[in-house]
C-alpha positions as CSV (number, residue, x, y, z in Angstrom):
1,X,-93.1,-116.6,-124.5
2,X,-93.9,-115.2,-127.9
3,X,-92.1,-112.0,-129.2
4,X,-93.9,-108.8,-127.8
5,X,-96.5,-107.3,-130.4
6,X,-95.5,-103.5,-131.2
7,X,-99.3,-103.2,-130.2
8,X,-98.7,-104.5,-126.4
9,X,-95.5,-103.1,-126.1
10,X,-95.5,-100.0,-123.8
11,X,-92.4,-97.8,-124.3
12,X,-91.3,-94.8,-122.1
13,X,-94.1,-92.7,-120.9
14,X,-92.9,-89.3,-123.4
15,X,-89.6,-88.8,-121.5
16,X,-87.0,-88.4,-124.2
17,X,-85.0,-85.7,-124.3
18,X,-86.6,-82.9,-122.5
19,X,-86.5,-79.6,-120.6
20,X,-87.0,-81.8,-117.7
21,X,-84.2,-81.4,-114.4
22,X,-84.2,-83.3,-111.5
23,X,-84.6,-81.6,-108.2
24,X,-82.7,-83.4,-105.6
25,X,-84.2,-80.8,-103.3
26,X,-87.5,-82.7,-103.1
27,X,-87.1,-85.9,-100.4
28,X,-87.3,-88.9,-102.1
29,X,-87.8,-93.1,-100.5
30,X,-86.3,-95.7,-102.3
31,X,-88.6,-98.6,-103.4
32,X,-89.3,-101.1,-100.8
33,X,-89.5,-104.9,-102.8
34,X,-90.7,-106.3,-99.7
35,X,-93.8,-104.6,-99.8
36,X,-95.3,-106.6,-103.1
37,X,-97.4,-110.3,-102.3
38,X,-94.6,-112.7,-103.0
39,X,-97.3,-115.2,-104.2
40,X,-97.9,-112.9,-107.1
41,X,-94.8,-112.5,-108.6
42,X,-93.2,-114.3,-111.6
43,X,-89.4,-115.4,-110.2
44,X,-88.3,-113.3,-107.9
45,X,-87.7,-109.0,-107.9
46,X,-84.7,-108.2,-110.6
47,X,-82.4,-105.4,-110.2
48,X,-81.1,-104.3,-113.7
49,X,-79.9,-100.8,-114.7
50,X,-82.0,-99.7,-117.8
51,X,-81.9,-96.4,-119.9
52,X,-84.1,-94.0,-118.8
53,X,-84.4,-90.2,-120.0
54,X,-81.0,-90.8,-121.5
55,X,-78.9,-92.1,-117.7
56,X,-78.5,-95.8,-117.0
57,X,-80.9,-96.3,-113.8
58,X,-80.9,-98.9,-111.5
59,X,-84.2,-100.8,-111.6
60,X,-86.6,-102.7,-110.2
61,X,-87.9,-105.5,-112.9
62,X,-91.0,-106.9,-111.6
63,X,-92.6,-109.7,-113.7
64,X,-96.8,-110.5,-112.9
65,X,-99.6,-112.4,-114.6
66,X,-101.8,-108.8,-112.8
67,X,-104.4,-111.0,-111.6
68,X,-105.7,-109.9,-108.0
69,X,-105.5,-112.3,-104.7
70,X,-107.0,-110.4,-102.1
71,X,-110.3,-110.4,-103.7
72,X,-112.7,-111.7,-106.3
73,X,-112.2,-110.3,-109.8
74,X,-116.0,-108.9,-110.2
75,X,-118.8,-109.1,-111.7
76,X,-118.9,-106.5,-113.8
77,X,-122.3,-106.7,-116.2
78,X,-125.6,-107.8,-115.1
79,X,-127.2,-110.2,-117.0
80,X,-131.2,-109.2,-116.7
81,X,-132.5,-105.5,-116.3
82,X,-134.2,-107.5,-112.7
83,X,-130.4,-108.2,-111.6
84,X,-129.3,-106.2,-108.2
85,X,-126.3,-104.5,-107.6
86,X,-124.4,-107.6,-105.9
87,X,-124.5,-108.9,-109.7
88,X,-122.3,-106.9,-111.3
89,X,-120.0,-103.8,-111.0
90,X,-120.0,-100.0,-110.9
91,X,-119.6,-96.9,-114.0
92,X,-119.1,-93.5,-113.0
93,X,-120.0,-89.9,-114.7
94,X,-119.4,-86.5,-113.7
95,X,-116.7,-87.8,-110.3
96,X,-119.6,-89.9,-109.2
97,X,-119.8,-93.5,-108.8
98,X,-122.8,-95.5,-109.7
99,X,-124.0,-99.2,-109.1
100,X,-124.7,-101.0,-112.6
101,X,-127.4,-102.8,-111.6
102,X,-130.3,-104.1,-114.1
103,X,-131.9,-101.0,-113.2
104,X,-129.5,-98.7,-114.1
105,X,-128.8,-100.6,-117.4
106,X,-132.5,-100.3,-118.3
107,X,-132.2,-96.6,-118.0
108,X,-129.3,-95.7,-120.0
109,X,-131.5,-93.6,-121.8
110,X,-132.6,-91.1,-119.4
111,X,-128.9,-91.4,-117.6
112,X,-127.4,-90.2,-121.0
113,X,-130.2,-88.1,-122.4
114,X,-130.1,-90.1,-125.7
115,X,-132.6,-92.6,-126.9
116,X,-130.3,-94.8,-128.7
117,X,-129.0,-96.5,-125.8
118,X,-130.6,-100.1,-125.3
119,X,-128.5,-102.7,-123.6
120,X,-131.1,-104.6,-123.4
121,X,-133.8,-107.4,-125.2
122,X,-137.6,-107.2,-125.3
123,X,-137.3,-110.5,-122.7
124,X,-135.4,-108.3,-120.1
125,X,-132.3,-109.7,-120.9
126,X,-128.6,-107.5,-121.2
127,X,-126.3,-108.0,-124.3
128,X,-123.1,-108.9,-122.8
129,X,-119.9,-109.7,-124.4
130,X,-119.5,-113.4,-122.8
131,X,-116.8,-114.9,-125.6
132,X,-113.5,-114.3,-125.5
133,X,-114.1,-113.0,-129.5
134,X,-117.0,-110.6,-128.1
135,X,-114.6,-109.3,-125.8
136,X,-111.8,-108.7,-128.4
137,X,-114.3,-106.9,-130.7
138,X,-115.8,-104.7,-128.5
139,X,-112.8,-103.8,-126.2
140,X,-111.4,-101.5,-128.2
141,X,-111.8,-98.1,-129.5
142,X,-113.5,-99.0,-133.0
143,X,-115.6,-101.3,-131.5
144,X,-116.9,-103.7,-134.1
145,X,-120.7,-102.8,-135.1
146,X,-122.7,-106.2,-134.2
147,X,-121.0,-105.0,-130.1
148,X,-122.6,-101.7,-129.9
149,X,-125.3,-101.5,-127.3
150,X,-123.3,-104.2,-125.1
151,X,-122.4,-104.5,-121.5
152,X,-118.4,-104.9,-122.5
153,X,-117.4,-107.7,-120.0
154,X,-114.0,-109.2,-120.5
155,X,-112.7,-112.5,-118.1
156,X,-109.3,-112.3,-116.6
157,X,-109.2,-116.2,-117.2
158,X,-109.4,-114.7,-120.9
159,X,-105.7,-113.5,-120.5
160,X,-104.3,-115.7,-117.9
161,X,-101.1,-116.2,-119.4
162,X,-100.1,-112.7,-120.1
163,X,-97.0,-111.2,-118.7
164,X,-96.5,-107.8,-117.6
165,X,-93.3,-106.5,-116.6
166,X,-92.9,-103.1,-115.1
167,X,-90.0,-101.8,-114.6
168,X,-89.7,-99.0,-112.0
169,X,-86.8,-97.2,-110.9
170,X,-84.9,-98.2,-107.3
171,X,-84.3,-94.4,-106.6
172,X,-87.1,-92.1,-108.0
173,X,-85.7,-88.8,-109.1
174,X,-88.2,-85.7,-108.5
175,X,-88.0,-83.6,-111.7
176,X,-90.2,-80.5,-113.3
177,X,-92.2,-79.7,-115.1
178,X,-94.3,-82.6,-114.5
179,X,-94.4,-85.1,-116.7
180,X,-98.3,-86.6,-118.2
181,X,-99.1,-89.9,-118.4
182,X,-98.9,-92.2,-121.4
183,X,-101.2,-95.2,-122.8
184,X,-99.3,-97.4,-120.9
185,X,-99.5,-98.3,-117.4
186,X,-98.9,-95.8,-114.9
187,X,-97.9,-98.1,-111.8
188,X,-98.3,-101.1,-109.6
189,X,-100.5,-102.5,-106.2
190,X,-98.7,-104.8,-104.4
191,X,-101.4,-107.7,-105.3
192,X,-98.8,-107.3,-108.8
193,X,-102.0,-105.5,-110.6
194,X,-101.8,-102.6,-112.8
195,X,-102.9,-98.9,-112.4
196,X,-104.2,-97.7,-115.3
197,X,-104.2,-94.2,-116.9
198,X,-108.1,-93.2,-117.1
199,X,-110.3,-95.9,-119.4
200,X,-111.2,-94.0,-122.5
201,X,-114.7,-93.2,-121.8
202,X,-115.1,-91.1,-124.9
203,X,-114.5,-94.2,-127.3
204,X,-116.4,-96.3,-125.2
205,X,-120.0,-94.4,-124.8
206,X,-119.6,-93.4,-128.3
207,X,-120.5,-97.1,-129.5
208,X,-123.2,-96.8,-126.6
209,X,-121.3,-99.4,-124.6
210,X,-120.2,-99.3,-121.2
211,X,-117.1,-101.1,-119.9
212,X,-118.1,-101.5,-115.9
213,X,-115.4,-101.8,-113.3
214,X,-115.6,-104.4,-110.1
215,X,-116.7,-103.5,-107.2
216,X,-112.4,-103.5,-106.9
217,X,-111.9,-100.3,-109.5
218,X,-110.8,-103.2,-112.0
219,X,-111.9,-104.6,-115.1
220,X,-110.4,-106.5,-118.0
221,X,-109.2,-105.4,-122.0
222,X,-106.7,-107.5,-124.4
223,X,-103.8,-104.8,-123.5
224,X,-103.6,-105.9,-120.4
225,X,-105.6,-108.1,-118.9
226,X,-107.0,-107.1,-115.4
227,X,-106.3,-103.6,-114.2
228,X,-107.3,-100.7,-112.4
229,X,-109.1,-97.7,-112.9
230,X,-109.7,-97.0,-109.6
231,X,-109.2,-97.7,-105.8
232,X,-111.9,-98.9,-103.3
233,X,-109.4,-100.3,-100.9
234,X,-109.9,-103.3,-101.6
235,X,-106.0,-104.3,-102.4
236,X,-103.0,-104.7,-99.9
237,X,-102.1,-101.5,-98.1
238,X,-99.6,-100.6,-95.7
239,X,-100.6,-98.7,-92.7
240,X,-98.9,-95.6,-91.4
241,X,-97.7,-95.1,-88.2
242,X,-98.9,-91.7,-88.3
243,X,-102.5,-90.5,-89.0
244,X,-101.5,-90.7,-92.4
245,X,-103.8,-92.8,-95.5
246,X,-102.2,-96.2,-95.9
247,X,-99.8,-96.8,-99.2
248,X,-101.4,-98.9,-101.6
249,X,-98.4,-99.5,-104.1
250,X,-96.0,-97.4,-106.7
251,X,-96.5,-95.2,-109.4
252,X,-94.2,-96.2,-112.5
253,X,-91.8,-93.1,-111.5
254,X,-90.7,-95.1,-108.4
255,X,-93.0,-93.1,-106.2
256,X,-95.8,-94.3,-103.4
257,X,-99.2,-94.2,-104.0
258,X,-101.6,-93.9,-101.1
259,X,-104.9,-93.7,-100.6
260,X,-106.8,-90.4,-100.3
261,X,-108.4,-90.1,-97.2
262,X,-106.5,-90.3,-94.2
263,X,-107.3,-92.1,-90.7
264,X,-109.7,-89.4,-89.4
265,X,-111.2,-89.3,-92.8
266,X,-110.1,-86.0,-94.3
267,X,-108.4,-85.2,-97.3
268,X,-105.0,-84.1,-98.1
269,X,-105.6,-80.3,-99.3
270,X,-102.3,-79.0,-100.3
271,X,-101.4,-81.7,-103.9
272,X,-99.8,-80.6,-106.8
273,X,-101.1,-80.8,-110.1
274,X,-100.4,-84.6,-110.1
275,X,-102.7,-85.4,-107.0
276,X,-99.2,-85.3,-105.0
277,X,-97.2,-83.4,-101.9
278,X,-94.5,-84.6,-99.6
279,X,-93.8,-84.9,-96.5
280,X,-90.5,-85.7,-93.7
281,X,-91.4,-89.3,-93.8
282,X,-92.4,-90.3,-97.1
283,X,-90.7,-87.7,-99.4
284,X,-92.5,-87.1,-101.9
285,X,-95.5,-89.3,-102.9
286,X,-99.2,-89.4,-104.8
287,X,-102.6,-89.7,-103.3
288,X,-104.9,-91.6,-105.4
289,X,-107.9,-89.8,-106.6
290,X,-111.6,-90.9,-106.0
291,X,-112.9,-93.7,-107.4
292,X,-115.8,-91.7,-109.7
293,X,-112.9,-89.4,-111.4
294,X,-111.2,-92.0,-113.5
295,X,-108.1,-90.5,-112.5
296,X,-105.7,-92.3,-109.8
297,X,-102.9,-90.0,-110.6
298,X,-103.1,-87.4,-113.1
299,X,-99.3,-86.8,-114.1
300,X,-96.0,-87.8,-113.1
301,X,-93.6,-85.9,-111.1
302,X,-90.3,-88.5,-111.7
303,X,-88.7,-89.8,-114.1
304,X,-90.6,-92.9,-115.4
305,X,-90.1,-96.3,-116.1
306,X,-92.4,-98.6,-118.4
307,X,-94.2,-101.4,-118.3
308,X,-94.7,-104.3,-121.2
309,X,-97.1,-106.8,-121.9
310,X,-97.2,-110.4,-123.4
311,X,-98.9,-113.0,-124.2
């Protein structure tokens, strides 16, 4: 494996020496290994005690190529303003979610009141990044000038051979205040698949690109490979035995992640400022936000691990 670039390496999500205390009030469960798609994971689950906030923690060290299983990764960008949905992926603006069909590329204009968007040729066709060099140049935040006005599609094939390792403590410890979220990633689905902080829409409409998700919440960058921004429930869950939403995988902090609605539909309506709350039989734990807020959590509430990626 080549040495890490400083660029992919993901340190500590901010936890240095802080005014942070654990509360050992707050119920916590210990990370269940069994719970990941074997299939999916380099070697086998690694306990190692690693320094975290200034304590050796014991530690989950979970090695995966974050390529998805369960279902196909895409399409993201269609490839004629005639295309239908079914051809490509979703974008979202103001917490809604919206199909990016040829249509909707066409009509960038109107959708963002500005008349310099045109993803599109006088024969109907979309500018899409389909190289492996298009993709490096435009997924990024100074995206090179010959990509603006591009559907930003990157292939997971792209970055097949990329490793990410996330290490994730064994015990979480609940702690305030909370803690927010780095650039790196911010937790795992069992498919071995990275949650992502929120893609940085704001560098990406400002080269009047868009960078759509699947149909999955996920899409594709050179930091990472595929990842996602969202969740559709499309990925392995685990159901409750109560009414409870299923769990769909761990935050970095050691803490579950389930989905938002629960089995009769509703919402939790009592989260923190994280999008979490606990309960007698899963401690403490995160509900993941909608799909259209680019947000699946918004903070952490324990003391976090890190994740690091290689080629």
């Amino acid at each position: 494996m080549k040495k890490i670039s400083l660029l992919l390496l993901v340190t500590i999500i901010c936890s240095c020496k802080s005014n942070r205390k654990t509360d050992e009030s707050v119920k916590t469960i210990q990370v269940n290994k069994e719970y990941f798609i074997t299939e999916n994971i380099i070697g086998k689950i690694a306990e190692e005690r690693v320094d975290l906030n200034g304590v050796g923690t014991l530690c989950y060290v979970i090695k995966t190529h974050s390529q998805a299983t369960e279902h196909q990764m895409g399409p993201w960008c269609p490839r004629h303003i005639e295309d239908g949905m079914e051809k490509a992926g979703i974008w979202f603006k103001d917490d809604k979610v919206y199909d990016v069909s040829g249509h909707f590329i066409a009509n960038l204009d109107e959708f963002y009141s500005d008349d310099k968007w045109k993803l599109y040729r006088e024969d109907g066709s979309i500018k899409v990044t389909d190289t492996k060099d298009g993709c490096l140049s435009a997924a990024k935040p100074d995206v090179d000038e010959e990509y603006q006005n591009y559907c930003v599609e990157c292939l997971p094939e792209y970055f097949k051979d990329q490793v990410t390792t996330f290490v994730i403590p064994v015990n979480p410890q609940y702690q305030n205040p909370s803690e927010r979220l780095g650039r790196g990633g911010i937790g795992i689905a069992f498919n071995g698949v990275k949650f992502d902080p929120p893609a940085p829409t704001h560098a990406i409409l400002a080269a009047h690109t868009i960078a759509p998700l699947d149909d999955h919440g996920g899409h594709v960058n050179p930091h990472g490979g595929y990842h996602y921004h969202a969740v559709t429930g499309s990925t392995k869950e685990i159901e409750q035995t109560d009414n409870h939403s299923p769990m769909i995988g761990y935050a970095i902090d050691g803490f579950g992640i389930y989905g938002l609605l629960d089995k009769s539909g509703t919402e939790p309506t009592d989260l923190d400022e994280c999008g979490g709350h606990s309960d007698e039989l899963r401690g403490y734990h995160y509900h993941a936000g909608k799909p259209g807020e680019n947000q699946i959590i918004k903070c952490l509430k324990g003391v976090p691990g890190y994740t690091e990626v290689a080629e």
